[in-house]
C-alpha positions as CSV (number, residue, x, y, z in Angstrom):
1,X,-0.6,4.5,-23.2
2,X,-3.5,2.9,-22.0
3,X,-5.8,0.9,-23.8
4,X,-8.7,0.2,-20.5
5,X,-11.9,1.3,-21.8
6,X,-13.1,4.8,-20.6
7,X,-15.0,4.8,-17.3
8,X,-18.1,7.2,-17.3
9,X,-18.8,9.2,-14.4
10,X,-21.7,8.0,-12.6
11,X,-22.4,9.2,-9.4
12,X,-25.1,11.4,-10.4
13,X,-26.4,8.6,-12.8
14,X,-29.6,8.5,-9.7
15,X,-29.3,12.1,-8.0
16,X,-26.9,10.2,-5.4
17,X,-23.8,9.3,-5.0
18,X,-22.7,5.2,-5.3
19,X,-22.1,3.6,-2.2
20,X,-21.9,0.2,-1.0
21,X,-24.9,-1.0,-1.0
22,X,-25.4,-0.1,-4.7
23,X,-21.8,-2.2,-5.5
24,X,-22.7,-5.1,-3.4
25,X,-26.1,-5.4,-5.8
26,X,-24.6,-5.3,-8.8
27,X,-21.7,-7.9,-8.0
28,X,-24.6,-10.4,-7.0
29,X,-26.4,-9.3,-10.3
30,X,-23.5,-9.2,-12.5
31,X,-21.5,-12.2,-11.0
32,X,-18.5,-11.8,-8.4
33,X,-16.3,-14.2,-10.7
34,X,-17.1,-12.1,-13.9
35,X,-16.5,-8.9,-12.4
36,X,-12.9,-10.4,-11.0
37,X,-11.9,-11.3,-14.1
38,X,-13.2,-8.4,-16.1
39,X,-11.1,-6.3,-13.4
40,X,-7.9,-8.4,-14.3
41,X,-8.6,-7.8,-18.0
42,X,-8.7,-3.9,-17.4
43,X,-5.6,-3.9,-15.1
44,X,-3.5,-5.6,-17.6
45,X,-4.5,-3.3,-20.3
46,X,-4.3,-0.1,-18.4
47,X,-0.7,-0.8,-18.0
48,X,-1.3,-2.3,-14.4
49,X,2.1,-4.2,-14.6
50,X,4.0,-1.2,-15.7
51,X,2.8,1.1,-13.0
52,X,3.1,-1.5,-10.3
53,X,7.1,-1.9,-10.7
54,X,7.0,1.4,-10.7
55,X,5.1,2.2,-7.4
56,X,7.4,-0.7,-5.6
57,X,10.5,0.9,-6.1
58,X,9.2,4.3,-5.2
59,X,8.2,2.2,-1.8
60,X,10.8,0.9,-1.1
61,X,13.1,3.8,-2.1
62,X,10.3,5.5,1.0
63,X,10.5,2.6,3.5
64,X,14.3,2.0,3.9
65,X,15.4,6.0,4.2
66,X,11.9,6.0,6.9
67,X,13.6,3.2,9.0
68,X,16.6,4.3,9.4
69,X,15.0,7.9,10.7
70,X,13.1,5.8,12.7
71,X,16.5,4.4,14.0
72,X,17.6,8.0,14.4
73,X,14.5,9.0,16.5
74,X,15.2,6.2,19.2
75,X,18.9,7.3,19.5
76,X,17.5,10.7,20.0
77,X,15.3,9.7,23.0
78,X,16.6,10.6,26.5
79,X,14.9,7.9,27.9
80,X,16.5,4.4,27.5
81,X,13.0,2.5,27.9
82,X,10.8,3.5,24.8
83,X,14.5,4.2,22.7
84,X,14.3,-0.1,22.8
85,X,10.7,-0.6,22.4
86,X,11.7,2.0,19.0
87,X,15.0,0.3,18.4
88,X,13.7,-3.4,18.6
89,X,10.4,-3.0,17.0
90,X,12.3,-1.5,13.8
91,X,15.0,-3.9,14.0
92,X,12.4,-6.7,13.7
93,X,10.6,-5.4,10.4
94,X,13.8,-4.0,8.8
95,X,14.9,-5.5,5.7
96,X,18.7,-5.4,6.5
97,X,18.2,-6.6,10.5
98,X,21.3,-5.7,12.6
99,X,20.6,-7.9,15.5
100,X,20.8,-6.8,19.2
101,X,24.4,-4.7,18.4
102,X,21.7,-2.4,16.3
103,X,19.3,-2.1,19.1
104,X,22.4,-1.2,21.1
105,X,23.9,1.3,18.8
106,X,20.3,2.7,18.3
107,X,19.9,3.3,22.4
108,X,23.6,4.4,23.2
109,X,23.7,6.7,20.0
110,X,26.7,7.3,18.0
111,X,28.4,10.2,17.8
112,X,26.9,13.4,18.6
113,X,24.5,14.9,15.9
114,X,24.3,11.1,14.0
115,X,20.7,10.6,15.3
116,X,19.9,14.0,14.4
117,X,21.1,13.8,11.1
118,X,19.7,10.1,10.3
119,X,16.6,11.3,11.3
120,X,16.8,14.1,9.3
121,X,18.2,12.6,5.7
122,X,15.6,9.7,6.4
123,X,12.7,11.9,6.7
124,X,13.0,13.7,3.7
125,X,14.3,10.9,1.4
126,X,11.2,9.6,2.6
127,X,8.6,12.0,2.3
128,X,10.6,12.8,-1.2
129,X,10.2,9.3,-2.0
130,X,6.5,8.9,-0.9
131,X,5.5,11.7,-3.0
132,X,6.9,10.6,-6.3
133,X,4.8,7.2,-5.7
134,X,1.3,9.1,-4.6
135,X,2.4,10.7,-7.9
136,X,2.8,7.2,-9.5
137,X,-0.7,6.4,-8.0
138,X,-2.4,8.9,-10.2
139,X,-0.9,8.1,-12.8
140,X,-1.5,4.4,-12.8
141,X,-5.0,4.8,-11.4
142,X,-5.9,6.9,-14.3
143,X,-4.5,4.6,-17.0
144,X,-6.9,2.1,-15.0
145,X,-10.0,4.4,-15.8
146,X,-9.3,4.8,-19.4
147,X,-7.6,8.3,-18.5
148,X,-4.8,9.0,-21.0
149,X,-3.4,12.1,-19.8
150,X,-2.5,12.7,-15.8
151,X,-3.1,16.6,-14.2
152,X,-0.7,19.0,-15.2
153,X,3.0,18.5,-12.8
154,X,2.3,21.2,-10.6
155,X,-1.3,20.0,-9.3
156,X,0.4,16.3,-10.0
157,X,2.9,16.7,-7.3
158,X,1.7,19.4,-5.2
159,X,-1.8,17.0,-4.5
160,X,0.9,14.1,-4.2
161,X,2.7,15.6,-1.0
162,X,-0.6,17.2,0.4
163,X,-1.9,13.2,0.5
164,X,1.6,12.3,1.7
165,X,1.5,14.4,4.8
166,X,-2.5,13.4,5.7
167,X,-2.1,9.7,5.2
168,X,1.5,9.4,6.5
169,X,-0.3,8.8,9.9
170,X,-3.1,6.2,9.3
171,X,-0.7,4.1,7.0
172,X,2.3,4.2,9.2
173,X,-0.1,2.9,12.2
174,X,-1.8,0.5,10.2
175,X,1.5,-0.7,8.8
176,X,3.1,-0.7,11.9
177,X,0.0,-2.5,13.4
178,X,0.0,-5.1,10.5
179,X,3.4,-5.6,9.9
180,X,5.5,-4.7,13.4
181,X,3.1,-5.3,16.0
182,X,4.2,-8.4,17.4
183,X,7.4,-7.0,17.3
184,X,6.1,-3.9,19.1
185,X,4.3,-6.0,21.8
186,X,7.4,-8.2,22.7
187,X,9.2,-4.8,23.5
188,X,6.4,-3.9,25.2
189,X,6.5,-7.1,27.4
190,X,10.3,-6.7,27.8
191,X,10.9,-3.3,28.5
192,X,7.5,-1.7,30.1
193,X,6.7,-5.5,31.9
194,X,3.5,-5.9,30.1
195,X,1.0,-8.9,31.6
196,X,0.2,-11.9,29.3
197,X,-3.4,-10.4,29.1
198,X,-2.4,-7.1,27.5
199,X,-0.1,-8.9,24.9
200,X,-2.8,-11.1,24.3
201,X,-5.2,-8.5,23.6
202,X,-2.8,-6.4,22.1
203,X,-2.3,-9.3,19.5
204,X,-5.8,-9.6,18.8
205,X,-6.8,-5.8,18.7
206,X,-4.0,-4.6,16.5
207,X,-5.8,-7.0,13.4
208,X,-8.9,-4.8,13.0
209,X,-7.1,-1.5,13.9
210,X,-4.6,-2.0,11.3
211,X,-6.8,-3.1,8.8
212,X,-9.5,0.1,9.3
213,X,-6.8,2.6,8.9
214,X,-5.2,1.0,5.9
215,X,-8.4,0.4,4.4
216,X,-10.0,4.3,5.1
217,X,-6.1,5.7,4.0
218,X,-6.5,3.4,0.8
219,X,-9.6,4.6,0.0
220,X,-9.3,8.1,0.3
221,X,-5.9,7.7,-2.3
222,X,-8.7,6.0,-4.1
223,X,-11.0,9.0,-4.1
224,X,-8.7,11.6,-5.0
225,X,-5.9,10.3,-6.7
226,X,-8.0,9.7,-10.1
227,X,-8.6,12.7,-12.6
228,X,-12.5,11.6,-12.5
229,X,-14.7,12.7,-10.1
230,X,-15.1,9.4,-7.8
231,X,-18.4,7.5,-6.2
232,X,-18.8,7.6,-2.4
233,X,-15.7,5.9,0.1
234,X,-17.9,3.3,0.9
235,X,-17.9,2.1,-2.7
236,X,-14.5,2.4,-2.7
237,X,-14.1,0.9,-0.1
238,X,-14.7,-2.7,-1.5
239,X,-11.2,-2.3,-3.7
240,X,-9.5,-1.2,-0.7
241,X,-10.2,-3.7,1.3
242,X,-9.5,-6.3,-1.2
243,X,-5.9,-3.7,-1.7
244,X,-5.2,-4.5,2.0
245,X,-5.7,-8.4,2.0
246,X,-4.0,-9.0,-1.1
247,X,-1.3,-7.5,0.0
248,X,-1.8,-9.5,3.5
249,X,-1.7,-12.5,1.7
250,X,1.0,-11.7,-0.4
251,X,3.3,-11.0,3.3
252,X,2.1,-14.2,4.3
253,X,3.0,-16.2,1.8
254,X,6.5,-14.6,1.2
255,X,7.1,-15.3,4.8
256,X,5.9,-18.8,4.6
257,X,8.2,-19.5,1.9
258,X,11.5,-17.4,3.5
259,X,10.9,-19.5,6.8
260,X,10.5,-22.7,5.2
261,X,13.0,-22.5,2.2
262,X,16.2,-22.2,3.2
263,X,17.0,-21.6,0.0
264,X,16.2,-17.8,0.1
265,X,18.4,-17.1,2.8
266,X,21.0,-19.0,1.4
267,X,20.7,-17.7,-2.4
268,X,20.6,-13.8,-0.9
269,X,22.3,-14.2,1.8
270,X,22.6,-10.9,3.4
271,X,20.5,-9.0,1.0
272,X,18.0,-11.6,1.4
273,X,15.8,-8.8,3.2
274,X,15.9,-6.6,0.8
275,X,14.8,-9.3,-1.8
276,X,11.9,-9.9,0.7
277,X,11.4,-6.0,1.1
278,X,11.8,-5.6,-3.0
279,X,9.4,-9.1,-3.5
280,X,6.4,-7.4,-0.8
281,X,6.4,-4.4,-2.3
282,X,5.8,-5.3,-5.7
283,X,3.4,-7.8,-5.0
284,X,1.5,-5.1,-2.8
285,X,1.4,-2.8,-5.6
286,X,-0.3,-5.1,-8.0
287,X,-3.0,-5.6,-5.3
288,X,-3.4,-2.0,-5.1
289,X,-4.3,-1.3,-8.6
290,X,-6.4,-4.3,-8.9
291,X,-8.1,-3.2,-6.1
292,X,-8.6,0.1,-8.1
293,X,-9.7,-1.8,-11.1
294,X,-12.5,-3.2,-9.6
295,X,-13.7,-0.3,-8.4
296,X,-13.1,1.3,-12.1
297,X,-14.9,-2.0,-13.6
298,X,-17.8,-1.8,-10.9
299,X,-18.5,1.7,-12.1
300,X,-18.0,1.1,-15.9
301,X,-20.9,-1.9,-15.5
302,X,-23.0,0.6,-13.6
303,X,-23.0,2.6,-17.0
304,X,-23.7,0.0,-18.9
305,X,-20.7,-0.9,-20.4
306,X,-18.8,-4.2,-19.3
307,X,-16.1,-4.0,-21.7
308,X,-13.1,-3.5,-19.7
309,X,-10.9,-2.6,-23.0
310,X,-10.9,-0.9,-25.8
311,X,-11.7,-2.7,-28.9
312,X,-8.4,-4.2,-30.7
313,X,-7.4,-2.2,-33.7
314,X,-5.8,-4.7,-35.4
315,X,-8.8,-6.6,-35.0
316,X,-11.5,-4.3,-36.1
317,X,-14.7,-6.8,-35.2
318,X,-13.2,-7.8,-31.8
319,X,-14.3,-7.0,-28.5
320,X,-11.8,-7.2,-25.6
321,X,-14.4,-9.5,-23.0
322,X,-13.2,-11.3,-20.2
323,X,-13.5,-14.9,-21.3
């Protein structure tokens, strides 16, 4: 049950919708450092915590199962050039890494039907898996917006794999962009002969590309995901983007301290991966629902209301603030 403050609707609040421009004014006016930690004060009370342990398993539960039909796919192909460019960019981002004998086993195939059926089982644990956490998206966003009840399970779920199927494309290239394109361009250079000047630009073009798709796919979930009706993308825009580098930081510094601790490796020891994997994705789910709570607490100020939570009822004269 949350206790976040109830966000008004307020796109109408001047006869157009809020963009941008209208939430870059009133951070200046109301203070970027206020409105930060006025967001983290509404996150933690609309169960922001909860719903982000929640979201990471559901990822993860998605990622591993999309992988391995991944894995399938490049056993499938008849061609033995883009089945390793497949095979060793997956190998390189996968949690459980399998080392050139998996790149191998990917490109020679297994016995007949394996690829087929790993491709098959991972694609709908997947998409089975993704759908549950758009679900858990609504459902944490609205606790966010002072929303205490989610749409009923049908229109829950059935919205869930509708944004699963149009956003599986913009968040699998931006995460494969982000996340496996270095990978991807050694491939390139070792299978398809690529020149040092189309790694190189590859390197430097696959920042921006990965970060406008994950940042447009973000917030649309924003948009729709809510039972409210939202302000314009653009203002949503500013949570997704600060989604996307939170959760670039957070990869950043996990890897950091995997490469330079060798106490991580050593402690996990095989599973260490899926420590990483478990780590990333939690970390990335907080960043998205913060992201969403500054959106939520951007809107609420816009109303005229700052008070990111409900007043304490134990504490009849108080006023949940910020600090």
């Amino acid at each position: 049950m949350t206790t976040a403050s109830t966000v008004p609707v307020t796109t109408e609040m001047d006869g157009d919708e809020l963009d941008a421009e209208d939430a870059w004014h009133l951070a200046r006016r109301h203070g970027v450092r206020r409105i930060l930690l006025e967001s983290a004060v509404r996150f933690r009370y609309g169960d922001g915590f909860t719903n982000s342990r929640a979201l990471a398993l559901q990822t993860c539960l998605a990622v591993v199962p999309f992988l391995l039909a991944v894995m399938g796919l490049a056993s499938d192909i008849d061609d033995e050039r883009p089945a390793r460019v497949v095979a060793m960019t997956v190998n390189a981002i996968s949690p459980a890494s399998g080392g050139d004998d998996a790149v191998a086993q990917a490109v020679t195939g297994g016995s007949e039907g394996a690829g087929e059926l790993a491709l098959a089982l991972g694609l709908v644990l997947a998409l089975v898996s993704m759908t549950t956490a758009m679900a858990q998206v609504e459902r944490g966003g609205n606790r966010i917006y002072g929303i205490r009840r989610d749409r009923p399970a049908l229109a829950k779920y059935g919205r869930a794999a509708v944004f699963t199927a149009l956003l599986a494309g913009p968040v699998g290239l931006g995460f494969l962009a982000l996340v496996g394109g270095g990978a991807f361009g050694d491939a390139m250079v070792a299978e398809y002969g690529w020149s040092q000047g189309a790694h190189h630009t590859w390197d430097v073009a696959r920042w921006p590309l990965g970060l406008l798709a994950l940042v447009v796919a973000i917030a649309v979930l924003f948009d729709h995901a809510p039972r409210r009706r939202q302000p314009a993308l653009s203002w949503l825009a500013l949570g997704a983007t600060l989604t996307v580098l939170g959760s670039m930081v957070a990869a950043a510094a996990l890897a950091a301290y995997v490469n330079l601790s060798g106490s991580f490796t050593s402690t996990y020891g095989p599973l260490a991966g899926v420590f990483a994997l478990l780590l990333w994705s939690l970390l990335s789910s907080i960043s998205l629902f913060y992201g969403l709570a500054v959106c939520a607490q951007l809107e609420s100020i816009r109303a005229g209301d700052d008070a990111p939570a409900d007043d304490d009822p134990g504490r009849p004269h108080a006023r949940v603030v910020s600090g």
